[in-house]
N, C-alpha and C positions, 0 to 999 in steps of 0.2 A: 411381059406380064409384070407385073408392080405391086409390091408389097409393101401394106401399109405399114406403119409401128401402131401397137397397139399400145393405151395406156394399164399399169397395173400396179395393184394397192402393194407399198408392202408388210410384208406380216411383223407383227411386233409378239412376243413371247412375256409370260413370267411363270416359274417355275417357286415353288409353295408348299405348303401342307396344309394350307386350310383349304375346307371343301365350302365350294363357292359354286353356282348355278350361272348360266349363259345370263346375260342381262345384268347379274350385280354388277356393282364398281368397286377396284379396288379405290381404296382414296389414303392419301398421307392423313397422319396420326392414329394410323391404327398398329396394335403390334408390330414391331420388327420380328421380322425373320430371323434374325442373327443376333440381334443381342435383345436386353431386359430394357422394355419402354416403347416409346413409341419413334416413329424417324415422321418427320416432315413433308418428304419426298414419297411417292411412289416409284419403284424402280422396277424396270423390264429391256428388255434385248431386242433386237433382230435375228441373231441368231439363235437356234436350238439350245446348242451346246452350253449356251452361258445362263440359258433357263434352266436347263436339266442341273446344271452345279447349284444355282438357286434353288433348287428343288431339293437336291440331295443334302445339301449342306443348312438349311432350314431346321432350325431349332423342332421339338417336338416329336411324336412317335408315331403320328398318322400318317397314313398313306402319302407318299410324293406325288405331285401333282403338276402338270403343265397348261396354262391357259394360254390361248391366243385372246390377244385383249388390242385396243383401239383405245389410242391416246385423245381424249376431246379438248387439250389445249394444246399448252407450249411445253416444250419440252427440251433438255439441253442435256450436253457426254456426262456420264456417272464421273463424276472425279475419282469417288473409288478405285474405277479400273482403267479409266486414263490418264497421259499423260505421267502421273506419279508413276504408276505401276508399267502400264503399257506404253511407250509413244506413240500419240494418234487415238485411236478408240477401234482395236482391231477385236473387239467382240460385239462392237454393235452396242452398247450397253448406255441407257438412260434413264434419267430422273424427271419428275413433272411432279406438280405440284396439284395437278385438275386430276381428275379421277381416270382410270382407264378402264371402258366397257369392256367386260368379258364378251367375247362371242363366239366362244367357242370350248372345248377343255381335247385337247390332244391325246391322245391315247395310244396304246403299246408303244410310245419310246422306246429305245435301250440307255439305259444309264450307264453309268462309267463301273469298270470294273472295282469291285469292294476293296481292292486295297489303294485305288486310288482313291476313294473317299476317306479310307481312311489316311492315308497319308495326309492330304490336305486337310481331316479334321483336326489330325495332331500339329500340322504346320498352323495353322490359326492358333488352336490351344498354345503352341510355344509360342507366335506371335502374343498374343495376349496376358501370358504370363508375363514379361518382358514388356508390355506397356508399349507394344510397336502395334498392337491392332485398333484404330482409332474410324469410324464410321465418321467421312466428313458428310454433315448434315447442313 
């Protein structure tokens, strides 16, 4: 007996506070998440876990949010979280400049435990004070 390979999409993530409907697009130059302005880039993951930190750590008071969303260009590693940060691109993490269809919004995650948010709010916050937190765009 013979088993085929089957082919399969994979999922891409971005974790948010704005409430957004299946079929919007996210698109570069709207708010940042993370600081005051706009970014250029749209940014999203492959995995979960680096949506759910995009989520939690997303500026604002609304509800956290996870979309599966579908890149419709080109797309290339978050310098962000590679290389400087990480060697290689071990959270799946990218940027694009074309919009990404939402098609979907995720629901009952679990998020990270509250004093890991807040650790890492206060690690940016000291990052930032200190002029070590820089968003390359």
């Amino acid at each position: 007996m013979s088993v085929a390979a089957s082919m399969f999409a994979q999922s891409y993530f971005h974790g948010t506070k704005a409430e957004l409907k299946i079929g919007d697009a996210i698109v570069a130059g709207h708010r940042s998440n993370f600081k005051a302005g706009a970014l250029s880039w749209a940014y999203f993951s492959a995995t979960l876990d680096a949506a759910i930190w995009g989520a939690e750590l997303a500026r604002g008071v609304a509800p956290e949010r996870i979309y599966v969303v579908e890149p419709t260009g080109q797309m290339e590693d978050d310098p962000n979280l590679t290389d400087q940060k990480f060697p290689g691109n071990p959270s799946l993490s990218y940027r694009t400049r074309d919009p990404l269809r939402i098609i979907a919004e995720l629901t009952g995650w679990q998020g990270h435990a509250p004093e890991q948010v807040q650790q890492m709010k206060e690690g940016l916050a000291r990052l930032k004070a200190e002029g070590a937190f820089d968003i390359i765009d």
